[in-house]
C-alpha positions as CSV (number, residue, x, y, z in Angstrom):
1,X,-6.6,-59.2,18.9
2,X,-6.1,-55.7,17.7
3,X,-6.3,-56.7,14.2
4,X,-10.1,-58.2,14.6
5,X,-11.0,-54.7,16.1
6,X,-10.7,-53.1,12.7
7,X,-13.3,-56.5,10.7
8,X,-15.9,-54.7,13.2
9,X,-17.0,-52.5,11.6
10,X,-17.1,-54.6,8.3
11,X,-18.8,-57.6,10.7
12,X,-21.6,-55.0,11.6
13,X,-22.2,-53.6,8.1
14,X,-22.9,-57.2,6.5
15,X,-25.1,-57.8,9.1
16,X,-27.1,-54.7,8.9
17,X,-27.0,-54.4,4.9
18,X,-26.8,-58.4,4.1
19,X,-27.7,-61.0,6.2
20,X,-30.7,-58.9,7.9
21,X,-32.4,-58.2,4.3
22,X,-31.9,-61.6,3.0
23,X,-33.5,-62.9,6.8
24,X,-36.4,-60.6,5.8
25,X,-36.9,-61.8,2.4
26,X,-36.6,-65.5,3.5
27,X,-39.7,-64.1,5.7
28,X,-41.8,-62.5,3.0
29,X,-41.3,-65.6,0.7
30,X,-43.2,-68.0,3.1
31,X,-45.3,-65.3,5.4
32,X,-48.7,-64.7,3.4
33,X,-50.9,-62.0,5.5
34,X,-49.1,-63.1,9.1
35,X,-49.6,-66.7,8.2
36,X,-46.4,-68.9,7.6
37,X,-47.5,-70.9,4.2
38,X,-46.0,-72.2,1.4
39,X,-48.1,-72.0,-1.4
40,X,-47.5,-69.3,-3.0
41,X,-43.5,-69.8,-2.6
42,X,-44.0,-73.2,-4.8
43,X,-46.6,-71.8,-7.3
44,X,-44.0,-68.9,-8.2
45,X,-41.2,-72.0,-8.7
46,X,-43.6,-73.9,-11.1
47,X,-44.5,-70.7,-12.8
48,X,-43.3,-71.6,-16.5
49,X,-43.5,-67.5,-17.5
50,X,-41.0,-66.6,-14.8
51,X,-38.3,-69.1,-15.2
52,X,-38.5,-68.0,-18.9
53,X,-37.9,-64.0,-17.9
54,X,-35.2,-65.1,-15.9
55,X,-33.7,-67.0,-19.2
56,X,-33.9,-63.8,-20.9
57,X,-31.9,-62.1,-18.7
58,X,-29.5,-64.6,-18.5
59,X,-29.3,-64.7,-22.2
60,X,-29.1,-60.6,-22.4
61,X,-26.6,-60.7,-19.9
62,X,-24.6,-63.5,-21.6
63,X,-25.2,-61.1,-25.2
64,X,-23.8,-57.9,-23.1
65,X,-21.5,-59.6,-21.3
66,X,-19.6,-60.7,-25.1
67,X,-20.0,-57.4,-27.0
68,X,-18.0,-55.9,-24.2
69,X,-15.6,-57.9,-23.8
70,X,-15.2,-58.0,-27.8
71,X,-15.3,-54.2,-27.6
72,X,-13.0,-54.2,-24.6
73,X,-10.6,-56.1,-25.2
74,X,-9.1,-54.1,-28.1
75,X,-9.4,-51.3,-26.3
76,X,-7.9,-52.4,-23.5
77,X,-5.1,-53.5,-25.5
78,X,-4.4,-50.5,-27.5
79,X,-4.5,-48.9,-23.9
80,X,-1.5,-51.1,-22.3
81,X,1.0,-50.2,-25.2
82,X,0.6,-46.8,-25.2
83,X,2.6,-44.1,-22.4
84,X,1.0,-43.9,-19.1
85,X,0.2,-40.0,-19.9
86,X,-1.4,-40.9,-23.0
87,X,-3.4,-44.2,-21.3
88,X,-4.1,-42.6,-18.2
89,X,-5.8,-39.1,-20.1
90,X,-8.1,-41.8,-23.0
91,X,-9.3,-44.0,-19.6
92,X,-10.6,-40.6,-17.8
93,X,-12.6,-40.0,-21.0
94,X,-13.9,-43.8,-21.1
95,X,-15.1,-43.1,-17.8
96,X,-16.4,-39.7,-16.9
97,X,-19.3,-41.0,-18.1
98,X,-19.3,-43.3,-14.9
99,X,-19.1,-40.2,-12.7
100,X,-22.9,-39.4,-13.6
101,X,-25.4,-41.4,-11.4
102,X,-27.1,-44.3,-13.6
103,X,-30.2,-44.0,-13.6
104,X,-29.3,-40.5,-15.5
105,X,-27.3,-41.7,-17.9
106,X,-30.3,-44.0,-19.0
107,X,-32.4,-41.4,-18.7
108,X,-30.1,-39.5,-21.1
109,X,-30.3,-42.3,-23.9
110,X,-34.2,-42.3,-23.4
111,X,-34.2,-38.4,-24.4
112,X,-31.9,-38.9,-27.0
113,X,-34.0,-41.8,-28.7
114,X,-37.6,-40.3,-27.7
115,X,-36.5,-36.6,-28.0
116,X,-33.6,-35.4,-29.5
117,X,-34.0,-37.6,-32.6
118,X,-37.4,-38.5,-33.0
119,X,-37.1,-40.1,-35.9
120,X,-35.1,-42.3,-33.4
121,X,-38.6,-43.1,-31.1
122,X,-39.2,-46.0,-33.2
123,X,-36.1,-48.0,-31.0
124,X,-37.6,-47.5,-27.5
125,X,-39.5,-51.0,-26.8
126,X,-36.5,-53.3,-28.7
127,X,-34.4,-55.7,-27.4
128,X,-31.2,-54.3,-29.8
129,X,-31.7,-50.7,-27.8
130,X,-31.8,-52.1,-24.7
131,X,-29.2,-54.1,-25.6
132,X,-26.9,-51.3,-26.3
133,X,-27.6,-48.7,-23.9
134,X,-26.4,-51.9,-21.4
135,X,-23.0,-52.5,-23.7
136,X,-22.5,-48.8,-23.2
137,X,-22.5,-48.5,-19.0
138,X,-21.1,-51.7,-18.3
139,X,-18.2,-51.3,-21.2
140,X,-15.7,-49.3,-18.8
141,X,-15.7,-52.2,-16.3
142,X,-15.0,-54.8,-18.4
143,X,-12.1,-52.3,-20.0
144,X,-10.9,-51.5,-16.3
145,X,-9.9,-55.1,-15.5
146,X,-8.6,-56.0,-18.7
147,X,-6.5,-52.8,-18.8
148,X,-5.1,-53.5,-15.4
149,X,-4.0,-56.8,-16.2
150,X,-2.4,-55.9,-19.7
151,X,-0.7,-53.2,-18.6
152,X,1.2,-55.8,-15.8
153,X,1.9,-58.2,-18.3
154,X,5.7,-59.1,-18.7
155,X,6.9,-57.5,-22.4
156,X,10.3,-60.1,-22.1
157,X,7.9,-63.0,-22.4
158,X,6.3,-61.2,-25.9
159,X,9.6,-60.6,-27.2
160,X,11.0,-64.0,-26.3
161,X,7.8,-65.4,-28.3
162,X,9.2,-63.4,-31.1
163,X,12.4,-64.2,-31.3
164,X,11.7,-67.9,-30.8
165,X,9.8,-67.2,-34.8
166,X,6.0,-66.6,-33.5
167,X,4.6,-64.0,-35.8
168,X,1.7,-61.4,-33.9
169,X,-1.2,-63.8,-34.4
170,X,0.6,-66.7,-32.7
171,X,2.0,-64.5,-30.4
172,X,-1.1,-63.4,-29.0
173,X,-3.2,-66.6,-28.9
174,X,-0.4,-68.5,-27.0
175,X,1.4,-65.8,-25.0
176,X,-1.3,-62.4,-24.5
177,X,-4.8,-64.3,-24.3
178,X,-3.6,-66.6,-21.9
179,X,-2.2,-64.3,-19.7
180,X,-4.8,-61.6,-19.6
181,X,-7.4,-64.4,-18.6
182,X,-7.6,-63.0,-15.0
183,X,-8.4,-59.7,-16.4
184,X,-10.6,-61.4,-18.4
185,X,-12.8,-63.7,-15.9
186,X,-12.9,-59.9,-13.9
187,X,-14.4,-58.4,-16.4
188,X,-17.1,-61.0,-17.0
189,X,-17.5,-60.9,-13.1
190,X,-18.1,-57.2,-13.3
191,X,-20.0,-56.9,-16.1
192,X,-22.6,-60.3,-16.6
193,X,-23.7,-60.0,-13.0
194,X,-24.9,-57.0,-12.6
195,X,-26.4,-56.9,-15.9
196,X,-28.2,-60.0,-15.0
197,X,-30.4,-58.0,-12.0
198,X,-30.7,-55.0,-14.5
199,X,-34.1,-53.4,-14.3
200,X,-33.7,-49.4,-14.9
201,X,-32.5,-50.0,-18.8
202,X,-35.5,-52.0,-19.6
203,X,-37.8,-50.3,-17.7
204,X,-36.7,-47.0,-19.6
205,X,-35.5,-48.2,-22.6
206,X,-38.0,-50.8,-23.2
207,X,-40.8,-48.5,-22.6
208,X,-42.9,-51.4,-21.3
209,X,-42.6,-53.4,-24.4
210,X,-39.4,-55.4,-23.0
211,X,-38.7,-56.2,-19.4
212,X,-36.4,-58.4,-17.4
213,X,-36.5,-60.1,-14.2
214,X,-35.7,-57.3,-12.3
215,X,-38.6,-55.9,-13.8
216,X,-40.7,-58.6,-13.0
217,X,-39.7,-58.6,-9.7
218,X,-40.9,-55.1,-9.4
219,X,-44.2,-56.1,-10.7
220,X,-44.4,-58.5,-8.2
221,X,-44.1,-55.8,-5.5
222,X,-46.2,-53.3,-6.5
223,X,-49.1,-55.3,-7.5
224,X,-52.2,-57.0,-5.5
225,X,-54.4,-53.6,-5.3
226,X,-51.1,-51.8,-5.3
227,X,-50.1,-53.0,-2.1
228,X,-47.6,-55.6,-3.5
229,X,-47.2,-59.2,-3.4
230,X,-44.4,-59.8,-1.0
231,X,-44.3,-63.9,-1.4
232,X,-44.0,-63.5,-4.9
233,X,-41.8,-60.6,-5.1
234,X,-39.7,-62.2,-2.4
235,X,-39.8,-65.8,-3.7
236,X,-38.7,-64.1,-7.2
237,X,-35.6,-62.4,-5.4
238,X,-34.6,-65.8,-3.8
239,X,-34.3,-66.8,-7.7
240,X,-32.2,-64.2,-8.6
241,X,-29.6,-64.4,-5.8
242,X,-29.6,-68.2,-5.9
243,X,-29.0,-67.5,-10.1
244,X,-26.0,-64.5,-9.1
245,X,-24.7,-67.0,-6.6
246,X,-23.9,-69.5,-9.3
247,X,-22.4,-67.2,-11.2
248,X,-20.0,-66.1,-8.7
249,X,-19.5,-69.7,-8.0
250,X,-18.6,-70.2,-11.8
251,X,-16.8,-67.1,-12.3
252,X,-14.0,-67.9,-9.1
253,X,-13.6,-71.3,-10.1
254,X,-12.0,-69.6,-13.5
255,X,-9.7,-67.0,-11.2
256,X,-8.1,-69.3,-8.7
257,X,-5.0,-67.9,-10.2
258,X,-6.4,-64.3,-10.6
259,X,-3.3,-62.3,-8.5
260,X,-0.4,-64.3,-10.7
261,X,-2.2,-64.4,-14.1
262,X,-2.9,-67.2,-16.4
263,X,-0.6,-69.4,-18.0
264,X,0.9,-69.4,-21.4
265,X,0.4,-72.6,-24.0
């Protein structure tokens, strides 16, 4: 009984910050002006242009969800075989960065391309800058998993790969890969989803050339004679969690064995 005292708390918070504002948006989606309708909830789901946003963002997701991990997993790796001292000093530099709010940091990559080098301007408005100004905040968390789970990996199980005659190619593929796969299905985790709802890079970077579908679902609420279309808006955001959902759904199913690691080949 005393233990269930202390999930309180928690029990209250997803109450107050979760089920209340998805109740609300469940609401919106079928209230149009005080009348319960459904109209405009099934025009936005046969809406061709929106289903093909939200493809976007799946596909930049997907695009920044790789280049991290190609990017991170080297470094992640470097990181694990060298001293703790040594590790621990290069991963504070990896993510100061993270200290700063975000909407800053994109802020600061806008000035840089629009302002500091303006020969630079030219990239604001393109999928590639947008592209990399989202490798380069969500990097650190897909090198933060990975690190963790390198770093925990047994070195008697490397060298017995050796000795048995795999070179460092083999050795990797059928002993490292397989066992950093937790590491690695957490950094996909950390990284796809919340690039999937990302609307603060396009909006800045893109420069109103490129948006995503957290973009459009800002439209959504801020138009109609700038009072905002709440059924649309709304109906958009039932998309996007359904879409996140799934994700997480596919994502677990690949880390039932997240706290042991994977298994070798």
């Amino acid at each position: 009984m005393k233990r269930r005292v202390f999930a309180y708390p928690y029990i209250v918070w997803m109450i107050l910050f979760i089920v209340i504002p998805m109740f609300f948006i469940l609401y919106y989606a079928v209230n149009v002006n005080g009348v319960f309708t459904l109209t405009k909830f099934w025009n936005t789901l046969k809406d061709g242009t929106k289903w093909s946003v939200l493809w976007e963002s799946v596909w930049m997701a997907f695009k920044t969800t790789v280049l991290c991990l190609l990017l991170g997993y080297p470094i992640a790796y470097i990181l694990s075989n060298m001293k703790k001292s040594v590790a621990g000093f290069i991963s504070v530099l990896f993510f100061v960065p993270m200290w700063m709010n975000f909407v800053l940091r994109t802020y600061a990559w806008h000035a840089i391309l629009e302002y500091a080098f303006p020969g630079l301007g030219k990239f604001l408005g393109l999928e590639g800058s947008v592209l990399m100004v989202l490798v380069y905040d969500f990097l650190p968390f897909m090198i933060l998993p990975l690190y963790n789970t390198l770093s925990k990996l047994d070195k008697s199980l490397i060298e017995a790969s050796r000795d048995l005659g795999a070179n460092a190619v083999k050795t990797f593929f059928r002993v490292i890969l397989p066992l950093s796969v937790p590491g690695i299905v957490s950094g996909i985790t950390m990284v796809f989803i919340p690039a999937i709802t990302a609307f603060t890079v396009p909006a800045l970077i893109g420069n109103g050339k490129y948006h995503l579908y957290g973009n459009e679902i800002e439209l959504a609420f801020k138009t109609l004679s700038g009072q905002g279309d709440y059924a649309v808006g709304s109906t958009l955001s039932i998309i996007l969690l359904i879409s996140v959902l799934v994700s997480t759904l596919i994502m677990n199913h690949f880390d039932k064995d997240q706290q042991t690691g994977g298994q070798m080949w």
